[in-house]
C-alpha positions in Angstrom: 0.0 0.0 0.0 0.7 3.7 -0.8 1.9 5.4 2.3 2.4 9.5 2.1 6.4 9.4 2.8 6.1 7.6 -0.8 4.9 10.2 -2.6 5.4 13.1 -0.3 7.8 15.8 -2.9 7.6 13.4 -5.8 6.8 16.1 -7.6 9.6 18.7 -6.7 13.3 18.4 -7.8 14.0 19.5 -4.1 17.5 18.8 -2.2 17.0 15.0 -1.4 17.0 15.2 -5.8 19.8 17.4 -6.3 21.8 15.6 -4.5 21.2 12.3 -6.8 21.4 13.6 -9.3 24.2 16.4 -9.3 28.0 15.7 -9.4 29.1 16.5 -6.0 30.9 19.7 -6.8 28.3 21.0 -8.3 25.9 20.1 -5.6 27.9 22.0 -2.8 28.0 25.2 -5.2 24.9 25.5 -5.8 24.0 25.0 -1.6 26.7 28.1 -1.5 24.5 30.3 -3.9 21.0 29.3 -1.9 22.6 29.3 1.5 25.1 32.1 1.1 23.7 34.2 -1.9 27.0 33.6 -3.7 26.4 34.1 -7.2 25.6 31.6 -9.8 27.9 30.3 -12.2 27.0 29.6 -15.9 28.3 26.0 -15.5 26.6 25.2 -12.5 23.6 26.2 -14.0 24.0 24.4 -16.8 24.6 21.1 -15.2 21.9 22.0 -13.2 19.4 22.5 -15.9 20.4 19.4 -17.7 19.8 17.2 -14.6 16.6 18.7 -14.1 15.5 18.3 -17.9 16.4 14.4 -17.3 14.2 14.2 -13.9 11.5 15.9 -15.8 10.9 14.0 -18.5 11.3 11.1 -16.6 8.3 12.1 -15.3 6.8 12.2 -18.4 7.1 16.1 -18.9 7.9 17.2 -22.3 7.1 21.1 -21.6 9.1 23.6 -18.8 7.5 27.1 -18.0 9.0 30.0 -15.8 6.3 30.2 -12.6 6.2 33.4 -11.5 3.8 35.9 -9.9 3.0 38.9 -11.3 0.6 42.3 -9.8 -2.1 40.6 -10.8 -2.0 38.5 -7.5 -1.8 34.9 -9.3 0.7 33.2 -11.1 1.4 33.6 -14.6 3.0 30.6 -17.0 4.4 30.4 -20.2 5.1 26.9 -21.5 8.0 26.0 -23.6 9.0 22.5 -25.0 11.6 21.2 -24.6 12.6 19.7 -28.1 15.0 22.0 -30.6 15.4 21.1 -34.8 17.9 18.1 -35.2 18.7 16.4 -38.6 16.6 14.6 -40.5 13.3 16.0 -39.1 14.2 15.1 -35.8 14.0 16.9 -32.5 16.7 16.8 -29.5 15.2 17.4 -26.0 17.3 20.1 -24.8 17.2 22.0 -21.7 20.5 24.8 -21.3 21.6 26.6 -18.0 20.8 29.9 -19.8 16.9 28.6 -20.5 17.0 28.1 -16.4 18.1 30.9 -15.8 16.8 33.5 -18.1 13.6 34.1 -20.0 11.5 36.1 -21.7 7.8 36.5 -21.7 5.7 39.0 -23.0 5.3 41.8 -20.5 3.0 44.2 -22.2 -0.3 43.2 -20.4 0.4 42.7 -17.0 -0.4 45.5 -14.6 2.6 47.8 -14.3 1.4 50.9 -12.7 2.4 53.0 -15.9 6.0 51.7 -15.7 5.8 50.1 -19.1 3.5 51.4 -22.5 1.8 48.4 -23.7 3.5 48.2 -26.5 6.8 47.6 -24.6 6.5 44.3 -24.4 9.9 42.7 -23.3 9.8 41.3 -19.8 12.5 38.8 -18.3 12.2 35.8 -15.5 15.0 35.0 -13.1 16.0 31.3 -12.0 15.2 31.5 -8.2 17.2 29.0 -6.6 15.9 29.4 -3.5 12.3 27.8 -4.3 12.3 24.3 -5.7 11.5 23.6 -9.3 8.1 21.5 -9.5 5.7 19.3 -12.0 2.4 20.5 -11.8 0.0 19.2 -14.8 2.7 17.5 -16.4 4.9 20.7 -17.0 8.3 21.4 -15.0 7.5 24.4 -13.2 10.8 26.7 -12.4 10.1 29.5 -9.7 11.0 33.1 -11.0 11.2 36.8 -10.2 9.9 38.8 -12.6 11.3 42.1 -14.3 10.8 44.8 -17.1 13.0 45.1 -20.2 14.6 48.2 -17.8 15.1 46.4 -14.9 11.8 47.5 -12.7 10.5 45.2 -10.5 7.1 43.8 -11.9 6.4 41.1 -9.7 5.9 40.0 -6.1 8.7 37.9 -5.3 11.8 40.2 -5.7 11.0 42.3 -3.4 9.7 39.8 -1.0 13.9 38.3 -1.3 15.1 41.4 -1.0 13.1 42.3 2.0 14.1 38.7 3.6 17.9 39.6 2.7 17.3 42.8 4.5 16.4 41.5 7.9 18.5 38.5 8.0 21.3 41.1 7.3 20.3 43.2 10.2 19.7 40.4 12.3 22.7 39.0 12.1 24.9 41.9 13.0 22.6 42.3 16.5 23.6 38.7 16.9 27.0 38.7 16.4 26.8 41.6 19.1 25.7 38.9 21.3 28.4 36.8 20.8 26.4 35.1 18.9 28.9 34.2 15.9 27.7 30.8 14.1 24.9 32.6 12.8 25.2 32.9 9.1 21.7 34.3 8.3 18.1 34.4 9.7 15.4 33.8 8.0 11.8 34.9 8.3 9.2 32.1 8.6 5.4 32.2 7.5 2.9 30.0 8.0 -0.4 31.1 5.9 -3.8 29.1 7.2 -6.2 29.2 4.3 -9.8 29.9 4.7 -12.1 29.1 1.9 -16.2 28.0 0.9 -17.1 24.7 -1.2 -20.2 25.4 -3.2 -22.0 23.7 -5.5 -20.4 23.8 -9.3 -24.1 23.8 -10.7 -25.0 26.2 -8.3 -22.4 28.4 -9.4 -23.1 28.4 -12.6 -26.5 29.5 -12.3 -25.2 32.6 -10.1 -23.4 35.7 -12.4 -22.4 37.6 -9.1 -20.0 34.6 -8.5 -18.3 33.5 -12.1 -17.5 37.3 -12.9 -16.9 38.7 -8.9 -16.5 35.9 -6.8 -19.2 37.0 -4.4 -22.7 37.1 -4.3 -23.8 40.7 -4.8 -27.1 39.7 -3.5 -29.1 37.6 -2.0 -31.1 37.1 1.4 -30.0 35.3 4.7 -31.0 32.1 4.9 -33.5 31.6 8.3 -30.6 29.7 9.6 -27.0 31.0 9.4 -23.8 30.0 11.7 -25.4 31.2 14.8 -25.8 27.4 16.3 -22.2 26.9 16.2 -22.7 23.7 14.7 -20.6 23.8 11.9 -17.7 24.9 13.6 -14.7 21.9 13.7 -18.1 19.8 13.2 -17.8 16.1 11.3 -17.2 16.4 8.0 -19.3 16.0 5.2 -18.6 13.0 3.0 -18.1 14.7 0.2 -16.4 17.2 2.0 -14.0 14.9 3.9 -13.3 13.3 0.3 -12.1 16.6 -1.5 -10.0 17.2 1.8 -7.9 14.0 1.1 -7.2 14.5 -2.1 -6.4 17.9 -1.7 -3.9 16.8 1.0 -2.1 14.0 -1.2 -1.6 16.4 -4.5 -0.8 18.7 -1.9 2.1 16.5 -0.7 3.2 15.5 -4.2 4.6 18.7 -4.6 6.1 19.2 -1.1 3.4 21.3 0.8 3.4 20.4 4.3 -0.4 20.8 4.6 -1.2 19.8 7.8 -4.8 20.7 9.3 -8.0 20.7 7.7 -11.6 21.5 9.6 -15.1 22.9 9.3 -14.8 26.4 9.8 -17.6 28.8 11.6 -19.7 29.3 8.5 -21.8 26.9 6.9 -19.8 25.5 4.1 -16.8 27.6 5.3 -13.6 25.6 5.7 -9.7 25.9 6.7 -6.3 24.1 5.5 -3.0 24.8 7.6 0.2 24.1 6.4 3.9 24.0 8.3 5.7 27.0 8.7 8.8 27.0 6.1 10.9 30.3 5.1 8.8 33.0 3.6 9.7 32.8 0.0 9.2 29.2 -0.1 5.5 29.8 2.3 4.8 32.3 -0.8 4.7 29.6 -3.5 3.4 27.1 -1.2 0.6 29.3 -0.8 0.2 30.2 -4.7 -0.2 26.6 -5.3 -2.1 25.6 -2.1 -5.1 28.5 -3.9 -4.7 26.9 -7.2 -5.1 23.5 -6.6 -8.2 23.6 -4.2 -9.8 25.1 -6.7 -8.9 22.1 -9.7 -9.3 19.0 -7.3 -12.8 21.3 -6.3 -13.5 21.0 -9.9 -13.2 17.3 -9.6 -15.4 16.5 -7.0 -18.3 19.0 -8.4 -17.3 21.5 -6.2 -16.4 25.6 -6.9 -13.9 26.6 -4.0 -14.2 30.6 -3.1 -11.4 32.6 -1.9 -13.1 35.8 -2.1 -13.1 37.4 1.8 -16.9 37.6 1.9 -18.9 35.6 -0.7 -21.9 35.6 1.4 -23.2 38.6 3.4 -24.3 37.9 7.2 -21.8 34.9 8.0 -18.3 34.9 8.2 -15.8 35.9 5.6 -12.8 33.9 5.4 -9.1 35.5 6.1 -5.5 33.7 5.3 -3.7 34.2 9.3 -0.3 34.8 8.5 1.7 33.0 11.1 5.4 35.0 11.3 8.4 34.3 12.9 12.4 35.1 12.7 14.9 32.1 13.1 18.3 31.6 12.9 20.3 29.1 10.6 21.4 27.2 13.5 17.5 26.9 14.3 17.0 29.0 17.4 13.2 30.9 16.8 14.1 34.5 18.0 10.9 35.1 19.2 11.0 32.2 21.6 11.7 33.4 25.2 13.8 31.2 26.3 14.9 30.5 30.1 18.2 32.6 30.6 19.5 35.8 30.1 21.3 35.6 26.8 18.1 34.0 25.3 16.4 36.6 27.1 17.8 39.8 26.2 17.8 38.8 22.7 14.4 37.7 22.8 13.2 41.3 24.1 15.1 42.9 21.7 13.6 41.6 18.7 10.4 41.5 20.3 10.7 45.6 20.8 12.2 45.3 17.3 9.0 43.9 16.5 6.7 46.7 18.6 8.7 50.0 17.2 8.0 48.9 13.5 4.2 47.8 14.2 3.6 51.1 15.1 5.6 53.4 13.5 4.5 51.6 10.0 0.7 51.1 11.0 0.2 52.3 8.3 2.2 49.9 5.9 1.1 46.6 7.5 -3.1 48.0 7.2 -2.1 48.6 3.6 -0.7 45.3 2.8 -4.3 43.8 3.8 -6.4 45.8 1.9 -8.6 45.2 -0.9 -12.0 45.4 -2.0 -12.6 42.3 -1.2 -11.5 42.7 2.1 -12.7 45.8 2.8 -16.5 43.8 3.4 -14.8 41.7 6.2 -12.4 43.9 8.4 -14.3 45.0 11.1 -17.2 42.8 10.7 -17.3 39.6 14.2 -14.8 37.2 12.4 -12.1 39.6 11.4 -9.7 42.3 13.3 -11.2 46.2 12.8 -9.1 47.9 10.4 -7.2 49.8 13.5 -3.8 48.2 13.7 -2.8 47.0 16.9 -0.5 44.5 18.5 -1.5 41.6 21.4 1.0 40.2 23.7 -0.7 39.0 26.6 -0.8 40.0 30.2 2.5 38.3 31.2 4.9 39.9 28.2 3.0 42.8 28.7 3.4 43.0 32.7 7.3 42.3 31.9 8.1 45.3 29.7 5.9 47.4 31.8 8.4 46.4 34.3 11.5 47.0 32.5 10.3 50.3 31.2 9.0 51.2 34.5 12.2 50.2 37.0 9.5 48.5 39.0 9.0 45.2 40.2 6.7 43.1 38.8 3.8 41.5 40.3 4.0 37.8 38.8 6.5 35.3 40.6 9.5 37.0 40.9 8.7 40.5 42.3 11.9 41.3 41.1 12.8 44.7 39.0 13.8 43.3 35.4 17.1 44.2 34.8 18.6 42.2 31.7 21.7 40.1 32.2 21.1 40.6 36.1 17.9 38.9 36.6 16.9 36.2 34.6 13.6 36.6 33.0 10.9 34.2 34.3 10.2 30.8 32.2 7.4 32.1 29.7 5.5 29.3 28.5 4.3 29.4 24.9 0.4 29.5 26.7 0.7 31.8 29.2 -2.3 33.4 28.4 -5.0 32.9 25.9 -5.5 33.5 22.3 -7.2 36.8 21.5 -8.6 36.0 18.2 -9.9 39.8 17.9 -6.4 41.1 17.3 -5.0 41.8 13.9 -1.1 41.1 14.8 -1.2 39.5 17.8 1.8 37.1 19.9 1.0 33.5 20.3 3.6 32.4 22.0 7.0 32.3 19.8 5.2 33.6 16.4 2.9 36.4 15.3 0.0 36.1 14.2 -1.2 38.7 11.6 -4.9 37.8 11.2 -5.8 40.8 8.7 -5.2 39.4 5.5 -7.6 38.6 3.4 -8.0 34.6 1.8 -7.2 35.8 -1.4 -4.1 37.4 -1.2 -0.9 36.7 -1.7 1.4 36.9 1.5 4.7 38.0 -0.6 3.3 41.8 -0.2 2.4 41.7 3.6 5.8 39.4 4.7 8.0 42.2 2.7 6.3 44.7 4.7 7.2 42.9 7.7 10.3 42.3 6.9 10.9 45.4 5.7 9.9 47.5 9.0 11.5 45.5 11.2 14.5 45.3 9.3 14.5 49.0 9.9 14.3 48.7 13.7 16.9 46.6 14.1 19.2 48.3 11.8 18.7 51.6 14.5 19.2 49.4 17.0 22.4 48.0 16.0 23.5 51.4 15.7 23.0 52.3 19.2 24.0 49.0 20.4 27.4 48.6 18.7 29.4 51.3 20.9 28.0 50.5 24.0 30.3 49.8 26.8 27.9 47.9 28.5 25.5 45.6 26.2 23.3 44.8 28.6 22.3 48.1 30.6 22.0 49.3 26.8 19.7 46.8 25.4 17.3 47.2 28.8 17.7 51.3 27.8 16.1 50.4 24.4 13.6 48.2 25.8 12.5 50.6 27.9 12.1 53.6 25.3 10.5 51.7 23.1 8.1 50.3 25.1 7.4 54.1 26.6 7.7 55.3 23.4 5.3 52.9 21.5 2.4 51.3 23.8 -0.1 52.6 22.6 -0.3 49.8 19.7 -0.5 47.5 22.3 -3.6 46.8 23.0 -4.9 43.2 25.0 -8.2 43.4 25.1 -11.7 42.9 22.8 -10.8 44.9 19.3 -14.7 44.2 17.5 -16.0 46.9 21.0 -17.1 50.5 20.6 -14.9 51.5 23.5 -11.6 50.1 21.3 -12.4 52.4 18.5 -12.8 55.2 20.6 -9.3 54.4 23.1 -7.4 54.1 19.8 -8.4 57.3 18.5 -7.3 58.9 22.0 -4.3 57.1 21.4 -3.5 58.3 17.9 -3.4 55.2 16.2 -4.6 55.2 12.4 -7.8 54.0 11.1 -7.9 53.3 7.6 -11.5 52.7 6.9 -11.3 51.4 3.3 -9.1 50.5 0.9 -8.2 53.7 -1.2 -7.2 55.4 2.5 -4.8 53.0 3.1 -3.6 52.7 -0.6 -2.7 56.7 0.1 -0.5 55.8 2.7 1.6 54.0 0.0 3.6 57.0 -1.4 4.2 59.0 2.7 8.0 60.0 2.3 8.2 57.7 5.4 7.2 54.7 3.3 9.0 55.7 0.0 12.5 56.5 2.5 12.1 53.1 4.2 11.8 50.6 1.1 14.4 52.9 -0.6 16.8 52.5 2.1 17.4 48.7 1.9 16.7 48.3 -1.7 12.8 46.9 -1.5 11.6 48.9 -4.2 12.8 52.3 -6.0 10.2 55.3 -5.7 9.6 55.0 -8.8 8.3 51.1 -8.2 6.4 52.6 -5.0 4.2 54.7 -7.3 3.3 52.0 -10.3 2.3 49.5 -7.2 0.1 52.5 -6.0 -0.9 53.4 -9.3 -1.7 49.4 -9.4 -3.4 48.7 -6.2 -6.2 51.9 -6.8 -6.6 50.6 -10.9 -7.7 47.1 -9.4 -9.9 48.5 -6.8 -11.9 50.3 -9.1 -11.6 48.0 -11.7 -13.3 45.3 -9.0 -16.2 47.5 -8.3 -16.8 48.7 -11.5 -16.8 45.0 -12.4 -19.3 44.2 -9.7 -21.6 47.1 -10.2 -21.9 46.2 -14.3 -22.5 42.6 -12.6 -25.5 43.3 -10.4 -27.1 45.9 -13.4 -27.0 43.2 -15.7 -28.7 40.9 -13.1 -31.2 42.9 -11.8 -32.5 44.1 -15.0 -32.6 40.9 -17.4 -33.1 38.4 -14.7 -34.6 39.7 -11.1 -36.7 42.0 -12.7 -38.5 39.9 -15.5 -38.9 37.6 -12.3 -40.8 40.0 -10.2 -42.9 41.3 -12.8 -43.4 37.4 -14.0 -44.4 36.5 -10.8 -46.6 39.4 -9.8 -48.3 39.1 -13.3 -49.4 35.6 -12.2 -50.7 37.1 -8.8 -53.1 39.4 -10.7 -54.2 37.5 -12.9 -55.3 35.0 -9.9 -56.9 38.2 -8.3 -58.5 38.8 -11.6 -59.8 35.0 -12.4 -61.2 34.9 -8.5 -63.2 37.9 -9.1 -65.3 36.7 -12.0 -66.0 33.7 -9.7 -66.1 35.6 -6.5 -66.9 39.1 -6.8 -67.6 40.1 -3.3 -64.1 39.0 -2.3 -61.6 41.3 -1.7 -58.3 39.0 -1.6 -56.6 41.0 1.1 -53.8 38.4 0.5 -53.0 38.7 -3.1 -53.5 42.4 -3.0 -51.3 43.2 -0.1 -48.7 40.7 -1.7 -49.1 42.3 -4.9 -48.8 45.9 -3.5 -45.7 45.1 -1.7 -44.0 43.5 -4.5 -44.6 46.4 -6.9 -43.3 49.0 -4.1 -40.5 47.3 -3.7 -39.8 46.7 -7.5 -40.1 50.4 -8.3 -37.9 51.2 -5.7 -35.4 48.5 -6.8 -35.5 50.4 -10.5 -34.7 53.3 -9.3 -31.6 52.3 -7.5 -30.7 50.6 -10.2 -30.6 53.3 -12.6 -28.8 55.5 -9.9 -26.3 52.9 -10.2 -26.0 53.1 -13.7 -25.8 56.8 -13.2 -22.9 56.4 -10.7 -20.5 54.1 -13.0 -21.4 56.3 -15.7 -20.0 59.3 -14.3 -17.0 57.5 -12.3 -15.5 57.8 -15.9 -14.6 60.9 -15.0 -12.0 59.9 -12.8 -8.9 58.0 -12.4 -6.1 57.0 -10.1 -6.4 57.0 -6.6 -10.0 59.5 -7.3 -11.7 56.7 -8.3 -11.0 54.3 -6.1 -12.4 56.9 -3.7 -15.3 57.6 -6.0 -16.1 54.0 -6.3 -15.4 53.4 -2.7 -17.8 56.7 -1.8 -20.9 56.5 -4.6 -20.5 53.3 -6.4 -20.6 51.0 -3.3 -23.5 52.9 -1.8 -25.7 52.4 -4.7 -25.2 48.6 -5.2 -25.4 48.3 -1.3 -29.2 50.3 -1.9 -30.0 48.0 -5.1 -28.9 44.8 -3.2 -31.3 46.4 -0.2 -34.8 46.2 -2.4 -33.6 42.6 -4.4 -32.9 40.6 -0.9 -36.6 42.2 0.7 -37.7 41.1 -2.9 -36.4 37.6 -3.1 -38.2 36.8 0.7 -41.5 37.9 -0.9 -41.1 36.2 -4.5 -41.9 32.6 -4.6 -39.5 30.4 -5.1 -39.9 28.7 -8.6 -39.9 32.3 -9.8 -36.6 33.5 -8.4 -33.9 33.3 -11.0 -31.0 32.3 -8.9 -29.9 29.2 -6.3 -30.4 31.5 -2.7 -28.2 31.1 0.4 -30.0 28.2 1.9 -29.5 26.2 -1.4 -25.9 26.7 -1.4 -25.2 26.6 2.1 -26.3 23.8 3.6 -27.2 21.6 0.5 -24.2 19.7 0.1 -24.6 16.0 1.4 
């Protein structure tokens, strides 16, 4: 019989592979360029490519393509055989270490924030070696950055690498302060839980909110939703349970340690977990983990949704972005520890970690927003969109402690003086989770719940990395001349705990009271989308990314450019969406079914003429109220996208955020009132109880 460690990475040419299959010599190389960053010689390459040609086709692959992930938020292919002329009418399979490293596809129509005309079309991939090379539908798939013909960035991944290189160079040189000297490099870990819906695929097909939006941009609650709790990590649906396990095992053929799958709160809501890894690699994990539940959904006569709120009135569904900073030699540097060394470092990066949530608030909101998203921040399953940071009473109580020179009240009633007092054991647990919290500590990780299901986490992690790469940098600076490293790294400690608190916040984020405490405290809130987006292009921003090399200026104001086209794009797409619904489909169906209802009223009076059919009349009445009111917001609508053509840039994403939504929100208002009064042979589309809780 089959067992996983069979198949588990058949389909990646990972390092078990390379080490087959690669001369020795050239093995160790090319560990120097992933390990090291050395750079990567021609005939390495070369060697490389050709062994990887040979374990392809093996495999019965005759095609290769350069993987890599574009603005557009998904990944983007371009298949090439692998067969060149030869003699005769024959072909050689050929694969050279300039083919892995380099190529070229056609970069005119990707989104590029006005850095390229469309009809500059020259784009290049790069060979990362960092990522494994995988099969996936019987093509070898090589991971790639992604560039312009004049060297802009045009993809997520470079700056995500650069970012990592940034903090693991920072990190290092507080390290080696330390004493700390086998540290070669430190590397950010992510670990992205995946939240998604299973519907129907004939369902879906019946529904034109969901094959052009991904959401439904109306319909009525169902008279039971997720308020019994019973869906929650309830038993799983054989159908369910049967797309989970063969989502796992293709999963596992190409190396992704997917670990946990459950019901999740919603009806017909559902999570995947996978093992943390190193961020770049957690990236393309994550990339593949979204495309293949949706092809082995496919199979089993499901549609999987990664929109964040395909149904209004239960939850939406998030990606938590589990993050944490380790060393080569494996020590996490956000786990406490239990003595001083461990501890000093620990608080350091953890203050590190504080300074750079709140001075860049305004970054880390930004790298969660979307339209999509913007319907579930705030709402009971999601943080508000008001950064702040959890730590728990115990962490919290410590750097109070060290910031205040007084003793603590836990255990040791000591004053916290690094390197003089060791700091208490800290247990992973020591208090519980606050699931309200959009960045909150869990115990040698954080947990930044804001993201949205859809996304990808190469934009969020280079943030992270990014900020906190900052910190530490300033801290190294004020560290490396200190005669005394410990009274120095309790000085910092202390000031930035003083100086930064307010982001701290332990308590319930979804009350009133939060909103109005964080305004007293100055933190941002960033309602929607196109505020955040603005925050983008703040000198603070542009200096920080410019400093370490993340992006130029230049590449700050295409992804701006970028981020507002797509927003409005989005709504414009989802307004045309629920026009084109409402007038050829609910409409005829209101007017088809209250046709029939007077006609009834009509046929009873010649046989009843005394009658007055309260019923029927009151039904009737109702229905045409609310189908004159439901045409008039429907050409207000129309009105609103008409004129948003007026705008564009970062005006109308505030336009569509302002006017556009509003009017779909009022047309969806009069169709769901419509829909509970309609019967239900006449309704034109499957409603939420049909999908929801239909699947045996």
């Amino acid at each position: 019989m089959e067992t996983v460690s069979d198949y588990f990475g058949s389909m990646v040419f990972n390092d078990e592979v390379m080490k087959e299959r690669l001369p020795k010599d050239v093995y160790k190389t090319l560990r120097r360029t992933v390990d090291e960053g050395k750079d990567l010689d021609i005939n390495v390459a070369n060697s490389v490519a050709n062994a990887m040609k040979n374990w392809a086709l093996e495999k019965g692959c005759t095609h290769y393509t350069h993987w890599f992930q574009p603005m557009t938020g998904i990944t983007a292919e371009k298949h090439e055989a692998f067969i060149s002329p030869a003699p005769g009418g024959k072909v050689l399979l050929e694969f050279s270490g300039k083919e892995l490293i380099k190529g070229e596809p056609d970069a005119s129509s990707f989104p590029s924030g006005g850095l390229r005309a469309t009809f500059e079309a020259r784009g290049y991939t790069a060979w990362d070696p960092t990522s494994y090379a995988f099969i996936k539908d019987g093509t070898l798939c090589i991971p790639t950055a992604f560039c312009s013909y004049s060297g802009e960035v045009l993809d997520k991944k470079t700056p995500l690498l650069r970012s990592m290189e940034a903090i693991s160079d920072e990190a290092v040189k507080i390290l080696h302060l330390f004493g700390i000297t086998d540290v070669k490099r430190v590397n950010t870990t992510v670990g992205p839980e995946q939240e998604y819906f299973l519907i129907d695929k004939k369902d879906f097909a019946k529904r034109k909110d969901l094959i052009y939006t991904g959401r439904t941009l109306l319909g009525a609650r169902a008279p039971k939703g997720q308020e019994m709790e019973d869906h929650y990590f309830g038993a799983l649906k054989t159908r369910v349970s049967e797309y989970m396990q063969d989502l796992d095992k293709e999963l596992w053929k190409l190396g992704v340690y997917a670990k946990t799958s459950h019901n999740e709160v919603a009806p017909s809501q559902h999570e995947l977990a996978p093992v943390f890894t190193t961020a770049n690699i957690a990236v393309d994990n994550n990339q593949l983990t979204m495309e293949i539940m949706k092809k082995v959904a496919e199979r089993h006569g499901f549609v999987c949704l990664l929109h964040e709120k395909p149904f209004a009135g239960v939850n939406g569904s998030g990606k938590h972005n589990n993050w944490a900073i380790s060393t080569d030699t494996g020590k996490n540097l956000l786990d406490p520890g239990d003595n001083p060394k461990d501890n000093a470092v620990f608080l350091l990066f953890i203050s590190a970690v504080i300074k750079a949530v709140d001075e860049y608030q305004d970054l880390i909101r930004m790298s969660a927003a979307s339209a999509g998203n913007d319907h579930r921040l705030g709402a009971n399953e999601a943080p508000p969109a008001i950064v702040s940071m959890f730590l728990g009473d115990e962490l919290t109580e410590i750097l109070e402690s060290i910031a205040s020179g007084k003793a603590t009240s836990g255990k040791s009633k000591e004053q916290m003086k690094l390197g003089v007092h060791v700091l208490p054991v800290f247990p992973k647990d020591t208090t519980d989770r606050n699931r309200t919290s959009p960045f909150a500590f869990t115990g040698n990780k954080f947990e930044f719940r804001m993201l949205g299901s859809s996304f990808s986490v190469a934009g969020p992690n280079t943030v992270l990395n990014t900020a906190v790469a900052k910190e530490l940098k300033e801290f190294y600076s004020e560290l490396s001349g200190a005669k005394d490293l410990d009274a120095a790294v309790t000085e910092i400690v202390r000031k930035t705990y003083n100086e930064h608190k307010r982001i701290i916040f332990n308590g319930n984020n979804y009350s009133d009271e939060w909103v109005a405490e964080a305004e007293k405290r100055g933190l941002m809130n960033l309602r929607c989308s196109p505020d955040a987006y603005d925050t983008l292009i703040s000198p603070k921003n542009i200096s920080v990314f410019e400093e370490f090399g993340i992006y130029s200026s230049v590449e700050l104001h295409s992804r701006y450019e970028i981020l507002n086209e797509e927003y409005s794009k989005t709504i414009h797409i989802e307004a045309l969406t629920l026009i084109d619904m409402i007038n050829r489909q609910v409409l005829p169906a209101v007017f088809g079914y209250a046709n029939e209802i007077a006609a009834g009223i009509a046929t009873k009076k010649q046989v009843l003429p005394e009658m007055s059919f309260d019923a029927e009349t009151d039904r009737l009445a109702k229905i045409e109220s609310f189908a004159s009111e439901l045409h008039r917001a429907t050409e207000e609508l129309d009105k609103a996208v008409v004129l948003s053509g007026e705008r564009e840039g970062s005006a109308l994403a505030h336009y569509s955020h302002n006017e556009i939504i509003p009017a779909m929100e009022e047309v969806r208002k009069y169709a769901d009132e419509l829909e509970l009064i309609v019967g239900q042979k006449n309704w034109p589309y499957p409603t939420y109880g049909e999908m929801l809780f239909y699947i045996d």
